[in-house]
C-alpha positions in Angstrom: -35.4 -2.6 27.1 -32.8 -3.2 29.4 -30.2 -5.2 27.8 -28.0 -8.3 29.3 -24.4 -9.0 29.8 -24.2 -11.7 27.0 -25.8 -8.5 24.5 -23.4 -6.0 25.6 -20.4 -8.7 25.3 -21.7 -9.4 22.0 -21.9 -6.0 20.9 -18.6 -5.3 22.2 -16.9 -7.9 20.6 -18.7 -7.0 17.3 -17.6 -3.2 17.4 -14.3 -5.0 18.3 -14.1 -7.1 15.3 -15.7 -4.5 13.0 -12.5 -2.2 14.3 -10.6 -5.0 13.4 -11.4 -5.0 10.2 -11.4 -1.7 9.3 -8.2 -1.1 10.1 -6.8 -4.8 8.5 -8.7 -3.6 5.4 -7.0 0.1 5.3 -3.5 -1.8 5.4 -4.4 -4.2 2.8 -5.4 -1.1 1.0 -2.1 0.8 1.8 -0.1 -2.5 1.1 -1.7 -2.8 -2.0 -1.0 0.9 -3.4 2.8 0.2 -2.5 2.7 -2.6 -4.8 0.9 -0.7 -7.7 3.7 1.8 -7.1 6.5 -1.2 -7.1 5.1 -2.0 -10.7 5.1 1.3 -12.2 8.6 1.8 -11.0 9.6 -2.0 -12.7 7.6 -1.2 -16.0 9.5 2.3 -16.1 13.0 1.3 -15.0 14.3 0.3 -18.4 13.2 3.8 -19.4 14.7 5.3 -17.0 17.9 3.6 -17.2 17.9 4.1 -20.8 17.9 8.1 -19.4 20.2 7.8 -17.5 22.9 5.7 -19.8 22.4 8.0 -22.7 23.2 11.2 -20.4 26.2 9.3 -19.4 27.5 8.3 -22.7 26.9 12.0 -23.3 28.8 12.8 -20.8 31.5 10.9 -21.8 31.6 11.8 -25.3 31.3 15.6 -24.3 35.1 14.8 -22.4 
C-alpha cells in the first residue's frame, strides 16, 4: 500500500509530537526530582544547622 502525503504528514507530525513529549515529560521528571531534593534539604536544614551551631559553640568554648 502506497501511502499519501496527508499519511506521511500525519505520521510525521505524530512522531513529532510523541518526541515532544518525551522529552517535556523527562524534564518534568528531572524538575520534579530537584524539588524532592529542595525538600529533603528544607526538612534537614534545622538539623544541620543545629550541627553546625553546636560545633561552633564548641569551638568557642574550646578558646
Amino acid at each position: 500500500m502506497v501511502s499519501t502525503l496527508d499519511e506521511e504528514v500525519a505520521l510525521m507530525a505524530t512522531e513529532l509530537i510523541n518526541w515532544i513529549y518525551d522529552k517535556a515529560s523527562l524534564e518534568i521528571e528531572t524538575i520534579g526530582y530537584y524539588e524532592l531534593q529542595f525538600h529533603v534539604l528544607q526538612a534537614n536544614l534545622p538539623e544541620k544547622l543545629w550541627h553546625i551551631l553546636e560545633a561552633q559553640l564548641a569551638k568557642w568554648t574550646m578558646t
